[in-house]
MIGU-669330 format. One record per residue (C-alpha): residue in one letter; x, y, z. Coordinates in Angstrom, 2 decimals, decimal comma, m for minus. Example, Ala and Ser with C-alpha at 12.3 -4.5 7.8 and 13.67 -1.06 7.14 Angstrom:
! residues 2
REC  res        u        v        w
REC    a    12,30    m4,50     7,80
REC    s    13,67    m1,06     7,14
***
This chain:
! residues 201
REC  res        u        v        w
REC    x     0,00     0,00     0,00
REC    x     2,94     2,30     0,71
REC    x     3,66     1,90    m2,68
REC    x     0,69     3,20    m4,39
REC    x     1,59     7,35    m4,57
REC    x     5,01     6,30    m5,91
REC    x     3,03     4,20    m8,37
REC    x     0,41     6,83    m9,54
REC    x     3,42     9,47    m9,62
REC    x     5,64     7,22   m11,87
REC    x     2,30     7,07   m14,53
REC    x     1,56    10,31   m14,48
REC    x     5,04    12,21   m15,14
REC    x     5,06    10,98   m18,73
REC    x     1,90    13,67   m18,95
REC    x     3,11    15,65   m16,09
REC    x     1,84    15,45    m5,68
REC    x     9,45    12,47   m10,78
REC    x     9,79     9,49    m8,89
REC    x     9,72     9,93    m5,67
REC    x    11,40     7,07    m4,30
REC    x    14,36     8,69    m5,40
REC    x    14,44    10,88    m2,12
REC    x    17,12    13,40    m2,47
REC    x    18,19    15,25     0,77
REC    x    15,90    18,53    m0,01
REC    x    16,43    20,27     3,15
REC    x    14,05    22,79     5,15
REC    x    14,27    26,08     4,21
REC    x    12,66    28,91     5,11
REC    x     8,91    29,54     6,49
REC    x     6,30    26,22     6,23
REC    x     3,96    29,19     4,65
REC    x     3,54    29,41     1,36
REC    x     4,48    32,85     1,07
REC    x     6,57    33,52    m2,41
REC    x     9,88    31,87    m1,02
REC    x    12,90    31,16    m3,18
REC    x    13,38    27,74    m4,52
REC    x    17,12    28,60    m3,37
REC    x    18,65    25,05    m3,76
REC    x    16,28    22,85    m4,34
REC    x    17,57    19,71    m6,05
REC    x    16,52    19,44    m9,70
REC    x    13,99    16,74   m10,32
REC    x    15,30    12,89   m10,99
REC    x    13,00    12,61   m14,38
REC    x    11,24    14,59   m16,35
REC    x     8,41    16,26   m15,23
REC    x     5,53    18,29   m17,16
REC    x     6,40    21,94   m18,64
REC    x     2,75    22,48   m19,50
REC    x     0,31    24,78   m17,47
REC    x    m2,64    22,24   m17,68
REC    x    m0,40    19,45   m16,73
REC    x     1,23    21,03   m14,03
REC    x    m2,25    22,33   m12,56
REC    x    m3,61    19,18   m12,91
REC    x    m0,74    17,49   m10,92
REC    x    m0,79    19,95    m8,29
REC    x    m4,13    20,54    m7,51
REC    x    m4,78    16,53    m6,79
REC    x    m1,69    16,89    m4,46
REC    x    m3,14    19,17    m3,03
REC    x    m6,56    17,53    m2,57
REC    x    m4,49    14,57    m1,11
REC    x    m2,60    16,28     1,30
REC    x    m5,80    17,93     2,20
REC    x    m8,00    14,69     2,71
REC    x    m4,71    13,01     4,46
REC    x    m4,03    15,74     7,12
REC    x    m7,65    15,64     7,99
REC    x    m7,46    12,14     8,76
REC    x    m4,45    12,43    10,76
REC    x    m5,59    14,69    12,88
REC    x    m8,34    12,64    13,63
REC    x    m6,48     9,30    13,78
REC    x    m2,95     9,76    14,59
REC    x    m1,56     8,78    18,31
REC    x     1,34    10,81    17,85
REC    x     1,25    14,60    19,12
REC    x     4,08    15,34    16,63
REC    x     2,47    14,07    13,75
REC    x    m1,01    15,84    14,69
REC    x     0,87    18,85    14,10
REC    x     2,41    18,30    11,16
REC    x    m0,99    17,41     9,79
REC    x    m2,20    20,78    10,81
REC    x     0,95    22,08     9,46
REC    x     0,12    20,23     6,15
REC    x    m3,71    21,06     5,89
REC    x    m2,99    25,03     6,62
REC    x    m0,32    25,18     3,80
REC    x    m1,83    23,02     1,19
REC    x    m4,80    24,97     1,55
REC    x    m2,98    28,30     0,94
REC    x    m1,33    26,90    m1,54
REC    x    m4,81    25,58    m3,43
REC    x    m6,46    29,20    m3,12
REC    x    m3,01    30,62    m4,95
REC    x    m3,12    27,41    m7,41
REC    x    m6,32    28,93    m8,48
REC    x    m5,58    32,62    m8,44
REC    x    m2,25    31,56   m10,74
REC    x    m4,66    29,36   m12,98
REC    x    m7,05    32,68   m13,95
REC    x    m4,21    34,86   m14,27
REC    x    m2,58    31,99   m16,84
REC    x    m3,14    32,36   m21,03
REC    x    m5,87    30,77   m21,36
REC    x    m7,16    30,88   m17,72
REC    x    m6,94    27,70   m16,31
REC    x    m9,41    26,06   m13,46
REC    x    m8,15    23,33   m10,92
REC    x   m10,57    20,65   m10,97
REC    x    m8,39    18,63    m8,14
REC    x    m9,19    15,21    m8,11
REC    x    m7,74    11,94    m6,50
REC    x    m6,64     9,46    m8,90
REC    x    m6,98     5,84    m8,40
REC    x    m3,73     5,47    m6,62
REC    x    m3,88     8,84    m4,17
REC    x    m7,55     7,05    m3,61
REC    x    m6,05     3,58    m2,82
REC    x    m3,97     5,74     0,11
REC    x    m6,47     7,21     1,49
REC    x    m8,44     3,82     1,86
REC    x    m5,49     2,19     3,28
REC    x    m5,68     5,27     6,35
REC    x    m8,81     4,88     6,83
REC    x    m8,18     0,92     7,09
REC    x    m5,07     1,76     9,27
REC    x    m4,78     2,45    13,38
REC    x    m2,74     3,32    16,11
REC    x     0,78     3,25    15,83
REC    x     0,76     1,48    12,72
REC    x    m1,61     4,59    11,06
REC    x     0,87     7,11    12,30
REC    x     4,07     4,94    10,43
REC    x     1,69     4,96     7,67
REC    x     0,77     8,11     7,14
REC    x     4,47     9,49     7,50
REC    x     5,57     7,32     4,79
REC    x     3,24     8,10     2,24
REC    x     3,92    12,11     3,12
REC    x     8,20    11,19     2,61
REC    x     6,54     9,78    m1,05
REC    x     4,02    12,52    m1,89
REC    x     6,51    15,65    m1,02
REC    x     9,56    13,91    m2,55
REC    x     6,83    14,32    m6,21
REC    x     5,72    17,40    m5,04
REC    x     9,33    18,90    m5,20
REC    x    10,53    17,75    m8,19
REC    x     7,01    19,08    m9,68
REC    x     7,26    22,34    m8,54
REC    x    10,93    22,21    m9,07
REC    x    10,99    21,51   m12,78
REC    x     7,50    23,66   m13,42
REC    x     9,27    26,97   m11,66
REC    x    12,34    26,09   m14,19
REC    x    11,00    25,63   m17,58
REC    x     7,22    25,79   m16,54
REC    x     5,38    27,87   m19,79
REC    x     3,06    30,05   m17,79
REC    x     5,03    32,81   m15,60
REC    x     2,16    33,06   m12,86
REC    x     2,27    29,53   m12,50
REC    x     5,86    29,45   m12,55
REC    x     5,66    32,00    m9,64
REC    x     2,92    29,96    m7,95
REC    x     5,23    26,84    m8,35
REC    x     8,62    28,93    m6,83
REC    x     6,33    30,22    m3,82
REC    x     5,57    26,11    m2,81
REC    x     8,96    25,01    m2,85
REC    x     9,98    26,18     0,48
REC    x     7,25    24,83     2,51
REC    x     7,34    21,65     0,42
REC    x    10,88    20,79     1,84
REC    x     9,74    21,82     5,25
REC    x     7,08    19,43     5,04
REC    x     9,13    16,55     3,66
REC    x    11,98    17,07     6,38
REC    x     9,84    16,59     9,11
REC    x     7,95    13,70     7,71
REC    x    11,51    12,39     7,01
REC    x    12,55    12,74    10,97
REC    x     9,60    11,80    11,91
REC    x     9,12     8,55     9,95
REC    x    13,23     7,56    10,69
REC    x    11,98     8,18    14,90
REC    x     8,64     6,29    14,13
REC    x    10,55     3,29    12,69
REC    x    13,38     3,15    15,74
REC    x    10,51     2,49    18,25
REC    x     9,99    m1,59    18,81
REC    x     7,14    m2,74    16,68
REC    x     4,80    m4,88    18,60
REC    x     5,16    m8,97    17,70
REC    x     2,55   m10,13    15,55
***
């Protein structure tokens, strides 16, 4: 099941939230709001990812809609504290970062509306948290958010790059920092969820 965003991710790059087992080291920089940020160094994206403004907003706007539908469910499920508030972390930013998804889209040539959706494999993950408890949601949960952010960066990586709408470009730059925020923690906290003893089945 932990398998299924890399999955969906690795279909959809030949159109257009990389592969993103390939985890590089994208550290934290800078504010977990969206807020116009620098990419500053973010690594460049392992494959290629999509250049176009419907592809890219299409890509984005169902990460978005995951992260959205995932953090909620954390915060209702999770046992850990520290992964309640990276949910809320999560939910706040990928909500900001919807709202200016869509604000890019109408400035873009031709407009352009996010219709987020999940697709089948984003859907499959959300099943499997809803299926999931305890400590065992909460290792869950932090794994597919190392997966989702590792796709999320090289998108908005390679769209802020070469990406042919400039709003949207600008829109992609703004995510990055809060992206790699997001995926650092989910990194520590996945690596200190693992170390604890699992119980014997």
């Amino acid at each position: 099941m932990r398998l299924a965003i890399l999955c969906a991710t690795a279909t959809l790059a030949l159109a257009g939230c990389g592969g993103p087992d390939n985890e590089n080291a994208a550290t934290a920089q800078g504010s977990a709001v969206m807020n116009g940020a620098s990419p500053g160094a973010a690594p460049a994206p392992a494959n290629p990812m999509p250049t176009n403004a419907q592809q890219y907003v299409s890509l984005a706007s169902g990460g978005d809609l995951f992260e959205i539908q995932s953090a909620r469910i954390a915060l209702q499920k999770a046992e850990s504290a520290q992964v309640k508030g990276l949910a809320q972390m999560i939910l706040a930013d990928h909500q900001r970062s919807s709202s200016q998804l869509a604000s890019a889209g109408a400035q873009a040539q031709p407009p352009l509306t996010p219709a987020p959706v999940l697709n089948p494999s984003q859907q499959e993950s959300i099943e499997a948290l809803q299926r999931t408890q305890g400590a065992a949601f909460d290792r869950e949960w932090l794994h597919q958010q190392v997966l989702a952010h590792q796709s999320a960066l090289d998108l908005a990586v390679a769209y802020a790059r070469g990406g042919d709408s400039a709003p949207l470009r600008q829109q992609a730059a703004a995510t990055i920092a809060a992206i790699q925020t997001h995926l650092a923690r989910a990194r520590q906290l996945e690596g200190e969820a693992l170390a604890q003893p699992q119980p014997k089945q």
